[in-house]
MINU-603341 format. One record per residue (C-alpha): residue number from 1; residue in three letters; x, y, z. Coordinates in Angstrom, 1 decimal, padded with zeros to 4 digits. Layout:
N
ATOM,k,r,east,north,up
ATOM,NUM,ALA,X,Y,Z $
...
//
This chain:
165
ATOM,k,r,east,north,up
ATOM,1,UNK,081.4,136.1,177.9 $
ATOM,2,UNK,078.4,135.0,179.6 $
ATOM,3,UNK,076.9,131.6,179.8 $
ATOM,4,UNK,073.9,133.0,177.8 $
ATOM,5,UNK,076.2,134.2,175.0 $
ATOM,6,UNK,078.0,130.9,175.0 $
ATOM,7,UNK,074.7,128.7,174.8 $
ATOM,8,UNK,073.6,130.9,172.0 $
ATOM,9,UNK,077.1,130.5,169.9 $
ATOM,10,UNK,077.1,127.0,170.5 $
ATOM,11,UNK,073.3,126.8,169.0 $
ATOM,12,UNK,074.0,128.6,166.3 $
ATOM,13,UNK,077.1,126.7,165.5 $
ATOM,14,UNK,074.7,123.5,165.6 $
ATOM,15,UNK,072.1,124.8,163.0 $
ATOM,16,UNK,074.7,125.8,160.9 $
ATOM,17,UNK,076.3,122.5,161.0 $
ATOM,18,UNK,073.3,120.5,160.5 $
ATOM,19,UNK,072.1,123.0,157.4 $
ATOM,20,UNK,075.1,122.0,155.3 $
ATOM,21,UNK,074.1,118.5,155.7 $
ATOM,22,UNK,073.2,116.5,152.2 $
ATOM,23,UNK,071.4,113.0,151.6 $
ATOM,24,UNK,072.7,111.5,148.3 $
ATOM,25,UNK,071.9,107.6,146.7 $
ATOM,26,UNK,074.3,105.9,145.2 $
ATOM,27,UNK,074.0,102.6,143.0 $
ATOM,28,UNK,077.1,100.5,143.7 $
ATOM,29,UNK,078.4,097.3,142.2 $
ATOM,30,UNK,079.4,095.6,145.4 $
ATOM,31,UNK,080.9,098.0,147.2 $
ATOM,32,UNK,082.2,100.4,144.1 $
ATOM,33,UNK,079.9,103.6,143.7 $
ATOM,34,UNK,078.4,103.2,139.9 $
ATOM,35,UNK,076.9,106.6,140.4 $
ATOM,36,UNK,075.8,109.4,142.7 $
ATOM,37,UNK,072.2,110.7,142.4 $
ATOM,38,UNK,071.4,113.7,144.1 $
ATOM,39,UNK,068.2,115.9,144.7 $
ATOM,40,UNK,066.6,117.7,141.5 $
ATOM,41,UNK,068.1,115.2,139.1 $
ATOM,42,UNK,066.3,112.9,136.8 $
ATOM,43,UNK,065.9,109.7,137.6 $
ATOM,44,UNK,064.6,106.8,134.7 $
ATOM,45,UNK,063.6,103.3,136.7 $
ATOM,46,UNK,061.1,100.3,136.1 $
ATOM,47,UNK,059.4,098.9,138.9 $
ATOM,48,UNK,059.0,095.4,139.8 $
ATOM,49,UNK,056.1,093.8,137.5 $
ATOM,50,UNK,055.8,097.0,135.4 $
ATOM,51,UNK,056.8,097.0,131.6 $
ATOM,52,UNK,058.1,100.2,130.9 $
ATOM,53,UNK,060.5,103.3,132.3 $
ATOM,54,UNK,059.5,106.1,134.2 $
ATOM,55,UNK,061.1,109.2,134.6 $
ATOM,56,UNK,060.5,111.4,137.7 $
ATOM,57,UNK,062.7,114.2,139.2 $
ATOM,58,UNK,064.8,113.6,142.7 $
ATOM,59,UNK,063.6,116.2,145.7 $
ATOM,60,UNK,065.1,114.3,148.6 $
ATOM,61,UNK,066.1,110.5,150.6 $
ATOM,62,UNK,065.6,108.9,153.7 $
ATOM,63,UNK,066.4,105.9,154.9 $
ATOM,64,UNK,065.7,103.5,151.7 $
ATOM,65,UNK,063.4,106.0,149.8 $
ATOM,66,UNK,063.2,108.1,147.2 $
ATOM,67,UNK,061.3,111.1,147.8 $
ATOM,68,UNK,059.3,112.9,143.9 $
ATOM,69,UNK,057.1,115.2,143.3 $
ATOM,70,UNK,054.2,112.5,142.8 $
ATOM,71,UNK,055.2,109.8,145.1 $
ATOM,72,UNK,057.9,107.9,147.1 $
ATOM,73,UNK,059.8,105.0,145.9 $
ATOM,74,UNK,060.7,102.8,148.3 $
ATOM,75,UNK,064.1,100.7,147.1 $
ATOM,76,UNK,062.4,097.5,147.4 $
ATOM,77,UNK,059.6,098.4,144.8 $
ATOM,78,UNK,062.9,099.5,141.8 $
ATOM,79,UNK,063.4,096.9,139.3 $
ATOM,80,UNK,065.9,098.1,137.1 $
ATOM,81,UNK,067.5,101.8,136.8 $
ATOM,82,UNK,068.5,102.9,133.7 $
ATOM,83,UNK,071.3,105.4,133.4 $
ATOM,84,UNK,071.6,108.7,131.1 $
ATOM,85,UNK,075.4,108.2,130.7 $
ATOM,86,UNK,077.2,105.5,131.9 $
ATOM,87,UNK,080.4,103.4,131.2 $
ATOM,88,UNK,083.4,104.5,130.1 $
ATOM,89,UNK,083.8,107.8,128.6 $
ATOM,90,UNK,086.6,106.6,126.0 $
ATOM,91,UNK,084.2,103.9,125.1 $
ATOM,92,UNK,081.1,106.2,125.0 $
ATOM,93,UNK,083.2,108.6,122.9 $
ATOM,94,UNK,084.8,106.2,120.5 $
ATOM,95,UNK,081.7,103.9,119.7 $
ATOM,96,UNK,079.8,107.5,119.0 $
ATOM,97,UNK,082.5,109.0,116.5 $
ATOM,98,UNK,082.7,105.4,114.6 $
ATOM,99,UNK,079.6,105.2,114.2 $
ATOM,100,UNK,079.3,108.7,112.7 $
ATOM,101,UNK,082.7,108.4,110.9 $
ATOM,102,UNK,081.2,105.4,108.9 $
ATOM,103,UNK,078.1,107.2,107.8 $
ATOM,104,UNK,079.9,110.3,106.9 $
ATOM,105,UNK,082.6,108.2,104.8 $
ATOM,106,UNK,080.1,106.6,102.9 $
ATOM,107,UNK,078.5,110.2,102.1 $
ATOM,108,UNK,081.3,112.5,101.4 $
ATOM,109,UNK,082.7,109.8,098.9 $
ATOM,110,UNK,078.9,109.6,097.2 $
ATOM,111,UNK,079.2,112.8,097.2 $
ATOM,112,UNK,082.6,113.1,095.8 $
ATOM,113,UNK,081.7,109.9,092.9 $
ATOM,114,UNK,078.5,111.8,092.0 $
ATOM,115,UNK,078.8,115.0,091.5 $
ATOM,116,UNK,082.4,116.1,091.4 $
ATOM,117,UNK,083.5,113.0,089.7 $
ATOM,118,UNK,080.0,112.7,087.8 $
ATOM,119,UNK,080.7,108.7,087.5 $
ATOM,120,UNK,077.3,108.1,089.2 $
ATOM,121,UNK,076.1,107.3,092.7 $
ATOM,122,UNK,076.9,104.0,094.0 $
ATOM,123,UNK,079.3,103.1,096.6 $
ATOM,124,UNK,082.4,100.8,095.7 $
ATOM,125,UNK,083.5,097.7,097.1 $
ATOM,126,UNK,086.3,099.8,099.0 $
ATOM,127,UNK,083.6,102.2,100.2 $
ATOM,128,UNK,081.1,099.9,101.8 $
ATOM,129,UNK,084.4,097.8,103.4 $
ATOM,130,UNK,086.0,100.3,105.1 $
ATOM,131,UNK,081.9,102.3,106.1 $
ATOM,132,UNK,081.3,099.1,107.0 $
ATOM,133,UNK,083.9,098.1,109.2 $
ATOM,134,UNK,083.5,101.7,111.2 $
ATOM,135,UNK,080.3,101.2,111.8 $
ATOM,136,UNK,080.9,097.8,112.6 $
ATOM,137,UNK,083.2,098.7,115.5 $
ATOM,138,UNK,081.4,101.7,116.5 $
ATOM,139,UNK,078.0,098.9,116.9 $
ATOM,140,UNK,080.6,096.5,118.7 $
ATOM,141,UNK,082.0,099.7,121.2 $
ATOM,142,UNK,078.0,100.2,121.9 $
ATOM,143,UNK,077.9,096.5,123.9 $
ATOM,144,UNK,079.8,097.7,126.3 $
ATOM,145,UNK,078.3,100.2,127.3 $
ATOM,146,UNK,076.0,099.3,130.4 $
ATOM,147,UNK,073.3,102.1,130.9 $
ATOM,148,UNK,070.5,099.5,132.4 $
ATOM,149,UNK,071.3,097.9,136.1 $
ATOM,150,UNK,069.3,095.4,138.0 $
ATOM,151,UNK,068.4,096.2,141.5 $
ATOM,152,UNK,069.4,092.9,143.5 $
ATOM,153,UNK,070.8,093.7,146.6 $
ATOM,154,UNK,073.5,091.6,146.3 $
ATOM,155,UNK,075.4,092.5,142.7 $
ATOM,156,UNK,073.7,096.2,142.4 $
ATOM,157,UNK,072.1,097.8,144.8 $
ATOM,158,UNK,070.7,101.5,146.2 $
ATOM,159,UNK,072.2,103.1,149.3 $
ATOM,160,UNK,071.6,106.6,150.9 $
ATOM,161,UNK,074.6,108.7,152.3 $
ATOM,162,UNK,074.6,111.3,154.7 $
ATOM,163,UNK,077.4,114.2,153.6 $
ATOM,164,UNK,078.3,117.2,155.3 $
ATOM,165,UNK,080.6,119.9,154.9 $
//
């Protein structure tokens, strides 16, 4: 081959090489990855002296910002971040079907006492004990579930990542 072909393979290897390249964040607790953002997701934050949520979409990172549509965020200027679906998923999962289990025990058997029984609506003692205690746990399973984190620096905090394939 000749040098010119070589030099030519060689930069083509390294566009192809730097095209597979992709910048992620990720929110750690220390040094364990929470979760991995990634450009074209959603992304819900409060900034520092601001009130409320906002919700823009991810196009791309550098070095300690976050590039939107509208604007860039720098990681100094995010408050808090507030996560679609975080925590567990067993605990996610079980608080949601206690919760629902409750509710749905306390209808089927109005349901049942009213009109197949016809003895009347109105739950029994029984009834609103164990409704109660389902959604009881289910409300109790919802604590634990972290969704909001507070941007520190030192317990939570943002980082970029470079990864290519």
């Amino acid at each position: 081959m000749s040098m010119r072909k070589i030099f030519f393979l060689i930069l083509l290897l390294n566009f192809s090489y730097n095209v597979f390249a992709q910048n992620f964040m990720v929110l750690k607790k220390r040094n364990k990855v929470i979760h991995t953002f990634e450009a074209g997701q959603d992304i819900l934050f409060k900034l520092k002296k601001e009130k409320y949520y906002q919700k823009a979409m991810i196009t791309g990172f550098s070095d300690n910002v976050i590039h939107t549509h509208y604007y860039d965020l720098h990681f100094d200027e995010i408050d808090n971040i507030k996560l679609p679906k975080s925590g567990s998923h067993f605990v996610n999962l079980t608080s949601g079907l206690t919760l629902r289990a409750g509710l749905l025990f306390l209808a089927v058997d109005q349901i049942n006492q009213g009109l197949v029984r016809g003895q009347g609506f109105g739950p029994s003692e029984e009834t609103l004990l164990i409704s109660g205690s389902l959604v009881g746990i289910g409300l109790l399973l919802k604590l634990f579930v972290k969704r909001k984190f507070k941007i520190t620096g030192h317990k939570y905090r943002l980082e970029t990542t470079d990864f290519n394939y």
